[in-house]
N, C-alpha and C positions, 0 to 999 in steps of 0.2 A: 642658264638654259643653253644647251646645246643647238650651233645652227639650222638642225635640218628638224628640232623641235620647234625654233621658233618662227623655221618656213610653214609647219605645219599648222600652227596654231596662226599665222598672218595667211594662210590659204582658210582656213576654216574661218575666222573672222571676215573673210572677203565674200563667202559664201553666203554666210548668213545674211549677212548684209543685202546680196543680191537678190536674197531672198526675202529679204524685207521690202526691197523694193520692190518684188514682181508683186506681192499684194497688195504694193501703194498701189499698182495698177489699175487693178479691180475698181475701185469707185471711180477713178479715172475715165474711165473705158463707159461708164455709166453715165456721169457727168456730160462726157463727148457724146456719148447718144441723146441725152434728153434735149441736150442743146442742140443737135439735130433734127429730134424730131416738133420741139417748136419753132425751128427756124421754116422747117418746111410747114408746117400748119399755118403760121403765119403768111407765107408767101401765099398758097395754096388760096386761102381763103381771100387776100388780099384781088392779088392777080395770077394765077398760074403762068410760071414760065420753065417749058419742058428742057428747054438747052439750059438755060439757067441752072436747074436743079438738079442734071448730070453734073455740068461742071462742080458745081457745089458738092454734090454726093463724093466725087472725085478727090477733090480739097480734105473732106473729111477722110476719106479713105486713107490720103496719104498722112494726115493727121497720127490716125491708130499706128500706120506703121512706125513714124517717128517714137511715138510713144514705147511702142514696143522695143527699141532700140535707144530707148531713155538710158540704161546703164552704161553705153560704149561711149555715149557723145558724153556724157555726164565726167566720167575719167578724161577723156579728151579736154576741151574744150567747149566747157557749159553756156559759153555767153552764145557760140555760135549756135547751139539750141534753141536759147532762148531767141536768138533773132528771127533765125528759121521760122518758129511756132510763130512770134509774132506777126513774122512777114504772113503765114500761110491763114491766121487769122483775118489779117487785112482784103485778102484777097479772097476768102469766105464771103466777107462781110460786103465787099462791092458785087457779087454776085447777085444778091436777096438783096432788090431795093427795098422790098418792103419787110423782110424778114430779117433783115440784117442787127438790128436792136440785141435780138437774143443771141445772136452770133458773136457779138463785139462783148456785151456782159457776162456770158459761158465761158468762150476762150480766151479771156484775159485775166477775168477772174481765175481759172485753171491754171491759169498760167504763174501766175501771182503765188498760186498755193504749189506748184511743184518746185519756185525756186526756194521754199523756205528746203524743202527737202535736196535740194541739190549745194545751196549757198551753207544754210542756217546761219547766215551772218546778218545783222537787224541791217546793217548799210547796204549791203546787197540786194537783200531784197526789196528794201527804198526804193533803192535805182530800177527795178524790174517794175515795181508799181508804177515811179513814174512814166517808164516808159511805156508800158499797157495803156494810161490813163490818156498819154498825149498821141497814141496811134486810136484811141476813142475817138479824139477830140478832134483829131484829122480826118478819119474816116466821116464823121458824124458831117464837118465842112464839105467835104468832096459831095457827099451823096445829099445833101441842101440840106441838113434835115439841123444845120446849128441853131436853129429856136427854140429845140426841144433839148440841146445837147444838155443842158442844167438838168433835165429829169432823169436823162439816162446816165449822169454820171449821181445824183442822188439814190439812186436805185443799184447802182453800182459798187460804190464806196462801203456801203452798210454788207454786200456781197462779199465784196474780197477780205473786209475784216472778220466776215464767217467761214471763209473757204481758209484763209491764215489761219483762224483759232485750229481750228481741226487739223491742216496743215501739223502744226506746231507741239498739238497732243499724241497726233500718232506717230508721226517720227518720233517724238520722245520716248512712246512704247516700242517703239520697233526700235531703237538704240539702247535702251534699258534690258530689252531680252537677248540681244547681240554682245552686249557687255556680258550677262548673265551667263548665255550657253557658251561664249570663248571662255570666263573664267571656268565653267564647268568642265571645257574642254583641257586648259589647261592643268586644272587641278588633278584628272584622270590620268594624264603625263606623268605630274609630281607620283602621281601613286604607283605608277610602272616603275617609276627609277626610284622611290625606295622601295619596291619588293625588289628591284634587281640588285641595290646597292645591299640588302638585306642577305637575299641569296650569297651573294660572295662572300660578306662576312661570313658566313655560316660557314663555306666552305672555306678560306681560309682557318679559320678556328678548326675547323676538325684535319685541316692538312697540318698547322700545327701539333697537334694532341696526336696525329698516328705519328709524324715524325721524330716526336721524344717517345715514345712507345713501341711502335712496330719497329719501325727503321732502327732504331738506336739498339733495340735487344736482337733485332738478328743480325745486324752488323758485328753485334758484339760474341753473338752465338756463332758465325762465321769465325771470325779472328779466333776461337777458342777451339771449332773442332780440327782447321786449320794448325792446329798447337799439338791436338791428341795425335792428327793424323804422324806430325813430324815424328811425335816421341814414339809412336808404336812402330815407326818406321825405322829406329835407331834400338828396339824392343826395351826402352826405355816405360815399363808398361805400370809401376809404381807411381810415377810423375803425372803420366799418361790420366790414372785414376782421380786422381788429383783435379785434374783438371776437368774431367768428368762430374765427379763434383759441383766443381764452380758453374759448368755449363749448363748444371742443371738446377741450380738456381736462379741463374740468367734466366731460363725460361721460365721457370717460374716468376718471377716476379714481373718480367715482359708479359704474360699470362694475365696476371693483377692487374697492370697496367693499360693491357687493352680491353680488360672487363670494366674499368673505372670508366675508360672513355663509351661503352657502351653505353654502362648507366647513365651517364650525365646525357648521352641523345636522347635516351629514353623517360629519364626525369621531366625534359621540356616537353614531352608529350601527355604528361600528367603531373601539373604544377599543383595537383589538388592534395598530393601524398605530403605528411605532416614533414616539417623541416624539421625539427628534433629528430624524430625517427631518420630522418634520410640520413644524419649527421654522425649519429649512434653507430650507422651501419658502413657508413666511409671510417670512420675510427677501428671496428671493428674488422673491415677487410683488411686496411693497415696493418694493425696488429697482426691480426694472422698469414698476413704474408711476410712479412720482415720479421716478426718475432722481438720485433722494440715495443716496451710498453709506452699508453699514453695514455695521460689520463685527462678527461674529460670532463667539464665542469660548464654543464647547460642547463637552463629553465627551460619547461615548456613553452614553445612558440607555437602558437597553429593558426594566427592571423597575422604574417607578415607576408605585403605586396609580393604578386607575381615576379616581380621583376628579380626581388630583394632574393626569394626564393630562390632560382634559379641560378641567378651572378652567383650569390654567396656558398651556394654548395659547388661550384667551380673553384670559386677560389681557396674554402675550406680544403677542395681536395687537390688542387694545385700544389698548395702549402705542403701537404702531407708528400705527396708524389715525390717534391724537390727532395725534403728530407729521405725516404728511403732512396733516391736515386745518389746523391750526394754526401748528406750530411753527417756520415759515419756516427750517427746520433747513438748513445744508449738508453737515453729516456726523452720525453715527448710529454708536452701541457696544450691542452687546448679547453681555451677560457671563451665563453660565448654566452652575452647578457643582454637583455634591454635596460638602458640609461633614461634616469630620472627626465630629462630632455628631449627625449622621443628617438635616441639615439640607439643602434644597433651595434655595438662592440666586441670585436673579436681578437681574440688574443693568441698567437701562436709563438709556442719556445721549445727550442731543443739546447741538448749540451753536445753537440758534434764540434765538427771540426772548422764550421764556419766559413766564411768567402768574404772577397774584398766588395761592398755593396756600391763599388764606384765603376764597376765593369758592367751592371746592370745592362742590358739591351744592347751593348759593345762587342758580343761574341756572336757571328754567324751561328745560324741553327737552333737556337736556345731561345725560345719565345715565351716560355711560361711567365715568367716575370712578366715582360711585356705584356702578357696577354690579360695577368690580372689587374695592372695597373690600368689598361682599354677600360674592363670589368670595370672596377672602382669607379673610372670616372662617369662612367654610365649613369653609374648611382649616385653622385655628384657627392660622392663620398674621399677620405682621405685613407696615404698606407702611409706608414715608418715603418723600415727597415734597418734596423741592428744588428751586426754583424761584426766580427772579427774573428781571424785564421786563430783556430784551438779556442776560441772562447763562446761557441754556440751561434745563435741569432734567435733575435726574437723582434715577432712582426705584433703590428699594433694595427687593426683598420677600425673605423667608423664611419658607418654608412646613416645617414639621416632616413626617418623610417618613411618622411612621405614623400622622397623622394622616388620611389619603386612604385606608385600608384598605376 
């Protein structure tokens, strides 16, 4: 993965994330209220005190803000959070002599349950417990009320193991869905960059196939009127004809050539058309452009894979193409079967003039080989090539049939 995919996908997992935790907030924010509002009911009732329960309101006030800014200190440094809260607990809690009980139980317990989400480490949050537990046990001393401190830590204890449990399941959910939408995210990447890496093959493949085609017959149709123009120039106009001739079946067969490559765009756009037939009618164009016979030797096929489809009438007509373009051939076999094995075999032979098969992919500009040997591996299939100067060639492939699934 690429850097600025993988800032992307470390910005989108940091989102979500944040976003997990502005809904931890929500129960949160609930929690600090109810623990608000029996801290004053209890005072209220006990003994009203009006400054007392400004201050207190205040306390709490700054409470939510902390909260609200739970993500910044949380990246920063969380212990001094957790002190903070602690400390502002403390100082809730000597507020409300008499309300203070639910204030020390609320905000410690809260407190207990937001380090499992800030730590998630079992030693960490120990330490946060103990230290909630012995700012109880302080506060409970200061404010005289250590007679009772055993009740309100038994009332306690059983609290913070229920504020943990929940703690502990919903982060879980909120990290399990964070996992979830970044692989989602990431996987939507992967699918960009193989339609892109796709795309280019595609068009490399067809910048190959115009440039043994287009390029190579008008270059060569260049070089040739370039030839008439000289001998009509010297009224050399016998010669001249001659070569008029040859020019024009240069274009002719450049014509064939860029009709082949038409076909084959247009094949991949209808994989449903029978492969025998397709195969008949590449043999058939052959023939009737070059005037070399070939004969052909196929079973009906009309359920072999998309893939198998498509690759294999490429390289069927690859095959053909090299030989009219090269192979000074005067006769042409092509042998195409299904093997006992599950196996696809294609057989290609001419009696031309033949090539050294050690130069293969060695010569600027000359991709077809290359391009079917790409092909074949696709199909996790195998070629041999045979060849020798004045003795033909004859190619061998075998493609495995479930491999093209």
């Amino acid at each position: 993965m690429k850097n600025k995919d993988f800032l992307d996908v470390l910005s989108t997992s940091r989102n979500l994330n944040s976003q997990g935790l502005f809904e931890a907030r929500a129960p949160v924010f609930i929690w600090v209220l109810l623990t608000y509002v029996g801290t004053m009911v209890t005072q209220t009732t006990m003994d009203p005190m009006l400054l007392n329960s400004l201050l207190f309101t205040g306390l709490i006030s700054l409470h939510f803000v902390l909260y609200s800014f739970v993500n910044i200190l949380k990246t920063s440094k969380p212990w001094v959070y957790i002190v903070v809260q602690g400390g502002l607990a403390f100082l809730c809690a000597i507020t409300m002599p008499d309300g203070f009980p639910a204030t020390l139980i609320g905000l410690y317990s809260l407190l207990i349950g937001q380090s499992v989400g800030m730590y998630y480490q079992t030693g960490k949050v120990l330490l946060v417990s103990i230290f909630c537990i012995l700012m109880t046990c302080l506060t409970s001393i200061l404010m005289g009320k250590a007679n009772v401190l055993l009740t309100y830590l038994v009332v306690m204890i059983p609290m913070i193991i229920s504020v943990v449990g929940y703690a502990v399941m919903f982060f879980r959910q909120v990290h399990a869905r964070i996992r979830i939408q970044t692989s989602l995210y990431e996987l939507e990447l992967a699918h960009q960059k193989v339609e892109e890496l796709t795309l280019a093959n595609e068009r490399q493949r067809m910048a190959r196939d115009l440039h043994d085609t287009l390029a190579q017959g008008l270059a060569g149709l260049i070089m040739q009127l370039e030839a008439i123009n000289a001998h009509l120039n010297k009224e050399n106009i016998t010669r001249g004809q001659e070569i008029v001739q040859q020019a024009m079946e240069r274009a002719r067969g450049a014509l064939a050539d860029a009709r082949s490559v038409i076909d084959n765009l247009r094949s991949q756009s209808d994989l449903n058309v029978d492969f025998t037939e397709n195969i008949r009618d590449e043999v058939y164009r052959f023939t009737s452009a070059t005037g070399i016979p070939c004969k052909l030797d196929i079973n009906p096929m009309t359920s072999l894979p998309a893939l198998i489809t498509e690759h294999g009438q490429y390289i069927i007509s690859e095959c053909l193409t090299n030989i009219a373009r090269h192979a000074q051939a005067n006769h042409v076999w092509v042998k195409i079967e299904k093997r006992i094995n599950d196996i696809l075999y294609i057989e290609i032979k001419d009696d031309g003039i033949g090539f050294n098969s050690e130069i293969i992919g060695k010569q600027a500009g000359h991709y077809g080989l290359i391009g079917m040997k790409e092909r074949i591996r696709i199909l996790k299939g195998t070629i041999n090539i045979y060849s020798k100067m004045q003795e033909g060639t004859h190619i061998q492939i075998e493609i495995p049939m479930s491999k093209g699934e």
